[in-house]
Gaussian input, Z-matrix of N, CA and C with variables (Angstrom, degrees):
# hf/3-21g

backbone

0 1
 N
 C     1     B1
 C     2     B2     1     A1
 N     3     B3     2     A2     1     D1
 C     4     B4     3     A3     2     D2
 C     5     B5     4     A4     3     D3
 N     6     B6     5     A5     4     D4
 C     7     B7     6     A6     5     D5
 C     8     B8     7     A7     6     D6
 N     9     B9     8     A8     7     D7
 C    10    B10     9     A9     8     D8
 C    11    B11    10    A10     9     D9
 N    12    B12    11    A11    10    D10
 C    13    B13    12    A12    11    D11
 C    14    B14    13    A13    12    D12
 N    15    B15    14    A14    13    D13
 C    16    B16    15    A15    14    D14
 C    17    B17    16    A16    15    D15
 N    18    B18    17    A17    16    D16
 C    19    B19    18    A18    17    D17
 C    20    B20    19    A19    18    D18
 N    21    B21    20    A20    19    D19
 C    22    B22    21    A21    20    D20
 C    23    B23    22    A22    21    D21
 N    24    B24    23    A23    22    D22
 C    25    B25    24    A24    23    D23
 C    26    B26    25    A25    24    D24
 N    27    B27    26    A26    25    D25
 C    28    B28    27    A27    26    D26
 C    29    B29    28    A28    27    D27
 N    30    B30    29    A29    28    D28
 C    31    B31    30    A30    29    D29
 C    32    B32    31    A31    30    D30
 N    33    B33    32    A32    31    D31
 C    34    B34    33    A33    32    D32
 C    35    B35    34    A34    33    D33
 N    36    B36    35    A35    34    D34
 C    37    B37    36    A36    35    D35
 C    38    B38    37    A37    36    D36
 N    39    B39    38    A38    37    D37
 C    40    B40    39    A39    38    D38
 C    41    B41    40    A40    39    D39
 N    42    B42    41    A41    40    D40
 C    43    B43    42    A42    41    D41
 C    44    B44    43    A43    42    D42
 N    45    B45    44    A44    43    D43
 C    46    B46    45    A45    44    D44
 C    47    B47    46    A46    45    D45
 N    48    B48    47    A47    46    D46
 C    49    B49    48    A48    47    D47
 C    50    B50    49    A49    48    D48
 N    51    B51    50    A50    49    D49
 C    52    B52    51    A51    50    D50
 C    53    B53    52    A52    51    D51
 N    54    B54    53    A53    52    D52
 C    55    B55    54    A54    53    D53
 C    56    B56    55    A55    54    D54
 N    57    B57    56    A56    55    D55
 C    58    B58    57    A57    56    D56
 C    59    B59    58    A58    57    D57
 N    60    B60    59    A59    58    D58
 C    61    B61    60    A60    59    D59
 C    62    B62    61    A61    60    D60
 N    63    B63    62    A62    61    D61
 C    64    B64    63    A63    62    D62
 C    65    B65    64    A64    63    D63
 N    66    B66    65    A65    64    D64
 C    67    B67    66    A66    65    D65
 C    68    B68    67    A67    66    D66
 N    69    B69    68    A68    67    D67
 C    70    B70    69    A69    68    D68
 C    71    B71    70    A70    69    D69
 N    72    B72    71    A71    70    D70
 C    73    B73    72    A72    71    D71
 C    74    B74    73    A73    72    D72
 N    75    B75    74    A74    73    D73
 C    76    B76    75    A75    74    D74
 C    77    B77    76    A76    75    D75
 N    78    B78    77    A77    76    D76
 C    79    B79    78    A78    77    D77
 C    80    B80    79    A79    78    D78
 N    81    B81    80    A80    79    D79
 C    82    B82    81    A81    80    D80
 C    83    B83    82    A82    81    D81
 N    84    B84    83    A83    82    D82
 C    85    B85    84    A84    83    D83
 C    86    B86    85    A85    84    D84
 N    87    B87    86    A86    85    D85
 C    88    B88    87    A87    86    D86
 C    89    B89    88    A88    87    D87
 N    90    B90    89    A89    88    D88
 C    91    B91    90    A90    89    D89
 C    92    B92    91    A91    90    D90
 N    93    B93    92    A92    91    D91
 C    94    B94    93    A93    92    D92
 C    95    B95    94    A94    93    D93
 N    96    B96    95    A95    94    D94
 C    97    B97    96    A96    95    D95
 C    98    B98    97    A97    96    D96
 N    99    B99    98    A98    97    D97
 C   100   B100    99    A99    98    D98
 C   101   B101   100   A100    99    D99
 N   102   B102   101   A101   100   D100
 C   103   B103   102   A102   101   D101
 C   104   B104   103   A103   102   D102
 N   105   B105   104   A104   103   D103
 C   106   B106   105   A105   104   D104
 C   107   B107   106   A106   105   D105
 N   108   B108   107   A107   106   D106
 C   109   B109   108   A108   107   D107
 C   110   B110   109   A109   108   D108
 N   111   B111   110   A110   109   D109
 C   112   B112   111   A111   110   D110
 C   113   B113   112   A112   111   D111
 N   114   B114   113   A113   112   D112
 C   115   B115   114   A114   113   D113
 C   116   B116   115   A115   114   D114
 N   117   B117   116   A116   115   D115
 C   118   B118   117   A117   116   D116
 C   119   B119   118   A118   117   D117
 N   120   B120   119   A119   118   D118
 C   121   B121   120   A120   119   D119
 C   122   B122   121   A121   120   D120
 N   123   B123   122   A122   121   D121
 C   124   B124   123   A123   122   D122
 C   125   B125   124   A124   123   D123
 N   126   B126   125   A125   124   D124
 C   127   B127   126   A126   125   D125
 C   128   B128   127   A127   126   D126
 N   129   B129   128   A128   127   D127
 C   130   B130   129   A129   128   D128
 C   131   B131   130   A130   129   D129
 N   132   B132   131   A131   130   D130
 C   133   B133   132   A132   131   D131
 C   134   B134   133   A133   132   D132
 N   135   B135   134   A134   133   D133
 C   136   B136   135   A135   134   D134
 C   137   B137   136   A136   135   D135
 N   138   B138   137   A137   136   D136
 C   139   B139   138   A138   137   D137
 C   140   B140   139   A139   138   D138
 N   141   B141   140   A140   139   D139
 C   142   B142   141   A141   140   D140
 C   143   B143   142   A142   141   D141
 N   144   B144   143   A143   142   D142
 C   145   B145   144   A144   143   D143
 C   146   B146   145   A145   144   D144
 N   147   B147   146   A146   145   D145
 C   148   B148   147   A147   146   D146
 C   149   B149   148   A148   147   D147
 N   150   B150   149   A149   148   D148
 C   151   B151   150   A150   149   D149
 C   152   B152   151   A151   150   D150
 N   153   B153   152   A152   151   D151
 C   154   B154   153   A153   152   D152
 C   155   B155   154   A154   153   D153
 N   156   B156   155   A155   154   D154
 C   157   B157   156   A156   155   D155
 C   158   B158   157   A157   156   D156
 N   159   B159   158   A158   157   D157
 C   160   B160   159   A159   158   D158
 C   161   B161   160   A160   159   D159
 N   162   B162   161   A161   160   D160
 C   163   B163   162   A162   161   D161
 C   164   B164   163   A163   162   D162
 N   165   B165   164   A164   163   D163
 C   166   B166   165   A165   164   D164
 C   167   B167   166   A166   165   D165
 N   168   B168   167   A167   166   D166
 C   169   B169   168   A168   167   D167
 C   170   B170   169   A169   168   D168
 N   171   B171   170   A170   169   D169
 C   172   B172   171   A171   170   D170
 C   173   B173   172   A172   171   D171
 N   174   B174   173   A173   172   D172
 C   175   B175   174   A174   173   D173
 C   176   B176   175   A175   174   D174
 N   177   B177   176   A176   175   D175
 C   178   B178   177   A177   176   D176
 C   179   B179   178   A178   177   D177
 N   180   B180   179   A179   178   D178
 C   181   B181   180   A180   179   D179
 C   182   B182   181   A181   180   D180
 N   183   B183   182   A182   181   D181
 C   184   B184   183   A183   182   D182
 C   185   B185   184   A184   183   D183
 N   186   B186   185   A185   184   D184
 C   187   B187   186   A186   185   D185
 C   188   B188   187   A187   186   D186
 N   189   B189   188   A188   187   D187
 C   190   B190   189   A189   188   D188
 C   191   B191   190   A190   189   D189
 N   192   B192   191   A191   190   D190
 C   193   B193   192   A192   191   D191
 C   194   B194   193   A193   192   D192
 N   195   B195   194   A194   193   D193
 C   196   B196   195   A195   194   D194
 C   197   B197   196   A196   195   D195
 N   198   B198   197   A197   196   D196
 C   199   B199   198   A198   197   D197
 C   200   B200   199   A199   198   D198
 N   201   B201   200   A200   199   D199
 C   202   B202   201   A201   200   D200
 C   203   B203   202   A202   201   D201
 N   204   B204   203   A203   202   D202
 C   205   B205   204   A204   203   D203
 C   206   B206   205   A205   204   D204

   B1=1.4577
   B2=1.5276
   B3=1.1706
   B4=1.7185
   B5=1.6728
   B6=1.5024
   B7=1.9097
   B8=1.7088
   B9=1.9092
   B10=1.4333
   B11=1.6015
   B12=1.2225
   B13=1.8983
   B14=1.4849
   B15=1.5013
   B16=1.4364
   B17=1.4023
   B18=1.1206
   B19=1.2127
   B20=1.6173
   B21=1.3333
   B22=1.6588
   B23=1.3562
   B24=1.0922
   B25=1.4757
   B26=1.9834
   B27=1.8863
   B28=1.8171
   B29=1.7737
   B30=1.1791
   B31=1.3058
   B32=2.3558
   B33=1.7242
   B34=2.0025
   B35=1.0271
   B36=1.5900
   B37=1.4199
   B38=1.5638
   B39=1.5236
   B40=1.6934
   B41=1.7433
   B42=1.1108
   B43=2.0223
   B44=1.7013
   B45=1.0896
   B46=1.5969
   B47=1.3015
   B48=1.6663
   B49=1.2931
   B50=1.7916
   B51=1.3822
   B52=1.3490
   B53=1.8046
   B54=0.8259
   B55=1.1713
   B56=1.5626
   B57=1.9045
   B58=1.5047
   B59=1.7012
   B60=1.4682
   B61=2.0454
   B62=1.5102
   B63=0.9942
   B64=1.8353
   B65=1.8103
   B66=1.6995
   B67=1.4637
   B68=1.6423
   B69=1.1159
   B70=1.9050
   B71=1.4197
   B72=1.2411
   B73=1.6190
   B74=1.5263
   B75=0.9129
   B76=1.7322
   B77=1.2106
   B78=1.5011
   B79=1.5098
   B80=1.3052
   B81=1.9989
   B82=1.2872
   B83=2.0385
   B84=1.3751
   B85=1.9990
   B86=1.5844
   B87=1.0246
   B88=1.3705
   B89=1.1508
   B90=1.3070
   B91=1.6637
   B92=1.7227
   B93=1.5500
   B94=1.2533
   B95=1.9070
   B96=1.5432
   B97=1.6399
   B98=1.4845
   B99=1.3106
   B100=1.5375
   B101=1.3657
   B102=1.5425
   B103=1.1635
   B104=2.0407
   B105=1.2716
   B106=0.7883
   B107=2.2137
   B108=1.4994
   B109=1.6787
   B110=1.5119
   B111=1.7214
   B112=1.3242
   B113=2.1440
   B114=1.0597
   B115=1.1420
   B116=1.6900
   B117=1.3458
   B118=1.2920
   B119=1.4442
   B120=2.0828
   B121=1.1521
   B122=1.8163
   B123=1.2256
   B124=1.3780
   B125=1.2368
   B126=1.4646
   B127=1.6626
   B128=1.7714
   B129=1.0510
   B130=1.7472
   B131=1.1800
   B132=1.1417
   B133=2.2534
   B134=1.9597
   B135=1.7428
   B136=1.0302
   B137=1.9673
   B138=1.0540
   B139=1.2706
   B140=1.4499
   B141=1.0609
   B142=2.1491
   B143=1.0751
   B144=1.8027
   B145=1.3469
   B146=1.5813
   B147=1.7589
   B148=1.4370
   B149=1.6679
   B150=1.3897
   B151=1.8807
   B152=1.7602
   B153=1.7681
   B154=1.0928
   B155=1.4834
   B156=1.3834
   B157=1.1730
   B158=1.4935
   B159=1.1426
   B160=1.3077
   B161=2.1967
   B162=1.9854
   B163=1.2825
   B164=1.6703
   B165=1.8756
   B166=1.3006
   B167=1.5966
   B168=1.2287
   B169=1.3946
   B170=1.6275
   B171=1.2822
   B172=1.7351
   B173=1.5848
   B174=1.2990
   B175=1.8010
   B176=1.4920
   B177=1.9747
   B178=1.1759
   B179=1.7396
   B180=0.7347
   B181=2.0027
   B182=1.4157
   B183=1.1696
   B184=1.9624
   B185=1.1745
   B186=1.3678
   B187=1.3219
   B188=1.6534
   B189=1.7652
   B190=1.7993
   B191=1.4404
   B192=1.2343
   B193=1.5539
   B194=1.0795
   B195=1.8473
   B196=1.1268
   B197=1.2282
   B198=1.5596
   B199=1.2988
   B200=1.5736
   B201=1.3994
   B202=1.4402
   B203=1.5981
   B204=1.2579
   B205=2.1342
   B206=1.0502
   A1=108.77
   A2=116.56
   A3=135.07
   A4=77.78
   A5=126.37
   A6=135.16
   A7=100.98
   A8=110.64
   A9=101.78
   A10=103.27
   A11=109.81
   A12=120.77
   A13=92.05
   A14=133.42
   A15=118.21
   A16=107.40
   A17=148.23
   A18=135.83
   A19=116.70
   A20=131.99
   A21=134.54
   A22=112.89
   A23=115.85
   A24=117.59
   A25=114.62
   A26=79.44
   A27=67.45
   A28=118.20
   A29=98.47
   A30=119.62
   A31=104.12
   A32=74.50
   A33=87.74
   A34=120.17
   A35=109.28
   A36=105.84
   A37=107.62
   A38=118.21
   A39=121.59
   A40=95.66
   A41=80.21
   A42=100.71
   A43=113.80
   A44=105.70
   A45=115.90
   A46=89.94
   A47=119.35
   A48=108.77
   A49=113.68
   A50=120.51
   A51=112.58
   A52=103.38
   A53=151.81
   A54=150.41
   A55=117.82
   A56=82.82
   A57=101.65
   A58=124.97
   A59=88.27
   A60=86.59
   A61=115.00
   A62=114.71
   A63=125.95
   A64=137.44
   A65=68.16
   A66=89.79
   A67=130.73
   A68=96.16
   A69=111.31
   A70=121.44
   A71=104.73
   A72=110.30
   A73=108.17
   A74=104.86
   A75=132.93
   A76=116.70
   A77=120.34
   A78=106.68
   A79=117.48
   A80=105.15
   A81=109.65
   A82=98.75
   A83=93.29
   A84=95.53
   A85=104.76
   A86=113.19
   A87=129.67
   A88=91.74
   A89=134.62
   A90=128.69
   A91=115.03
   A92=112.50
   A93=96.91
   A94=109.28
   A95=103.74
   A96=92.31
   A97=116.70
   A98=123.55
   A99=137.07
   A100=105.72
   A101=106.44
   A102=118.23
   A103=102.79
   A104=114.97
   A105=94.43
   A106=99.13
   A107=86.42
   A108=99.14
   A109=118.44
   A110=109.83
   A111=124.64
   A112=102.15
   A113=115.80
   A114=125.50
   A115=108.60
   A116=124.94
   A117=121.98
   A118=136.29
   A119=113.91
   A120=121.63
   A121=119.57
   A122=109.32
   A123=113.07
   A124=106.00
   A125=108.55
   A126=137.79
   A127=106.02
   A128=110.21
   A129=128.28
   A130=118.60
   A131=77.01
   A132=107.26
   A133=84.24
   A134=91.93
   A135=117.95
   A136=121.19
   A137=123.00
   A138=104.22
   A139=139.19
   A140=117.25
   A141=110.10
   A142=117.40
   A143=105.56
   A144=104.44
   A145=113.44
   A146=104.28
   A147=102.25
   A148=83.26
   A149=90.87
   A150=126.72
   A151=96.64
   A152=124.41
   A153=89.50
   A154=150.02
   A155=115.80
   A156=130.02
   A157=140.88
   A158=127.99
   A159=144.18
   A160=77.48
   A161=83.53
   A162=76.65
   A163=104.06
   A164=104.79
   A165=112.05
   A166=119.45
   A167=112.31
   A168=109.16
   A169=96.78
   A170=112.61
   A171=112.81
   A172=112.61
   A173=105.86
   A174=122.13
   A175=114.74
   A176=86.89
   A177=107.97
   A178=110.36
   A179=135.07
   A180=129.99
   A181=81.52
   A182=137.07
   A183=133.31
   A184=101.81
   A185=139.44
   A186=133.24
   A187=126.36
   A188=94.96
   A189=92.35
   A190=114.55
   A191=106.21
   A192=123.97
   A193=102.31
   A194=137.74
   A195=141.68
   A196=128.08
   A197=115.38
   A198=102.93
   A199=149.05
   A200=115.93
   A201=110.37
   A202=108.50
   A203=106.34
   A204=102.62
   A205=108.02
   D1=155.82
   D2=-138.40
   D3=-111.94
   D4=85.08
   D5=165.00
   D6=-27.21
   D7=-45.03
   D8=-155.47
   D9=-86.42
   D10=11.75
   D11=-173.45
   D12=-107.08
   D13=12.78
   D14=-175.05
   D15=-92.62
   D16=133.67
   D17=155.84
   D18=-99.57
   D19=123.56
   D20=160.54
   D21=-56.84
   D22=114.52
   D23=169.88
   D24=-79.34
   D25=129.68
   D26=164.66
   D27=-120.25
   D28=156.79
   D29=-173.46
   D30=-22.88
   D31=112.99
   D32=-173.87
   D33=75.97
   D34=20.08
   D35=158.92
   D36=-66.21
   D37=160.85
   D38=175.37
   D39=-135.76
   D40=146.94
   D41=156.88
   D42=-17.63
   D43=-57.08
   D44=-163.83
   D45=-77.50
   D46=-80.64
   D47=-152.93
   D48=-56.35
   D49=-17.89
   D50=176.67
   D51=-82.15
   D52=-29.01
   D53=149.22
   D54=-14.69
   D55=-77.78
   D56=175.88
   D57=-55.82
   D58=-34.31
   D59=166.22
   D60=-70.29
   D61=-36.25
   D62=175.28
   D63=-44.32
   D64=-66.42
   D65=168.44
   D66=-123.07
   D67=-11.45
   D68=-176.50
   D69=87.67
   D70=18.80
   D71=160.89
   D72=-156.14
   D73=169.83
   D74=168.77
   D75=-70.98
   D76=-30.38
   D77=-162.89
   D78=-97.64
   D79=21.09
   D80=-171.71
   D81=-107.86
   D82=35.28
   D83=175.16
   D84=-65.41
   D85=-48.94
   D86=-170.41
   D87=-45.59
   D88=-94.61
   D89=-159.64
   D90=-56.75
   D91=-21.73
   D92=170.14
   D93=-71.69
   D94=-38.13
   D95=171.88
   D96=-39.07
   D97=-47.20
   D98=-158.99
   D99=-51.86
   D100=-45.88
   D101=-152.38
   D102=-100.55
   D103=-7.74
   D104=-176.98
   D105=-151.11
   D106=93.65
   D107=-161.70
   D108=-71.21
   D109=-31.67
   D110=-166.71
   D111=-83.11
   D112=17.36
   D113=-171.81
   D114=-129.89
   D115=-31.93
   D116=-175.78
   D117=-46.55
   D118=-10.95
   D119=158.36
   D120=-73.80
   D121=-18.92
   D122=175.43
   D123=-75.46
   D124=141.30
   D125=-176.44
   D126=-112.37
   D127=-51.54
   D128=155.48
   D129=-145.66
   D130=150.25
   D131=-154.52
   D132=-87.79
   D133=155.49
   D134=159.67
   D135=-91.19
   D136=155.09
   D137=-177.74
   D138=-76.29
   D139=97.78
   D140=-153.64
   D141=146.76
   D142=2.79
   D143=175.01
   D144=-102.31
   D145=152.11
   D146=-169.45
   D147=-110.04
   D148=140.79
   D149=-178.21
   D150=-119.59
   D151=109.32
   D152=135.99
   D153=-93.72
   D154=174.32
   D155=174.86
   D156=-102.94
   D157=72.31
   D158=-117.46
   D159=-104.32
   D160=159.63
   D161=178.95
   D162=-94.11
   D163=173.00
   D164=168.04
   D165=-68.16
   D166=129.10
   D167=-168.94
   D168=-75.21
   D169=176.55
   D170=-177.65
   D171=-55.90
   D172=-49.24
   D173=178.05
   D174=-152.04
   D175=94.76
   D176=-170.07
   D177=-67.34
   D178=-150.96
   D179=-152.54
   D180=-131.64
   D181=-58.98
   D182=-175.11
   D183=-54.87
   D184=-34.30
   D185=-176.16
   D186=-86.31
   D187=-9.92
   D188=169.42
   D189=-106.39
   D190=142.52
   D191=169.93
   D192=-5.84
   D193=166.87
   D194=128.39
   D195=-47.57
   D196=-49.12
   D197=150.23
   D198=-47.45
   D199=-12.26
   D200=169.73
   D201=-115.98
   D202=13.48
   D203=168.35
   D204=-64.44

């Protein structure tokens, strides 16, 4: 795992807003779920937790049509 893709969470961070700091939207939760499985019961993080942060692939799968999944 990529140390400089780690992010520390601080206390009330959520899904979205770390997303939204990441990448600049929300609708990229999904791949942070992917990438980070042992965390998916958390709703808000305590502070000290490492989330990674994986990069956006060129054309991620949430972003194409239904027709081309």
């Amino acid at each position: 795992m990529d140390e400089n893709r780690i992010y520390t969470t601080v206390q009330g961070d959520m899904w979205d807003s770390i997303a939204y700091e990441f990448y600049g939207d929300v609708k990229y939760i999904g791949l942070l779920f992917k990438s980070n499985p042992d965390y998916l019961d958390v709703s808000v993080f305590s502070a000290g937790e490492k989330i990674f942060i994986p990069e956006l692939p060129e054309e991620y799968e949430d972003d194409l049509p239904e027709w081309r999944r």
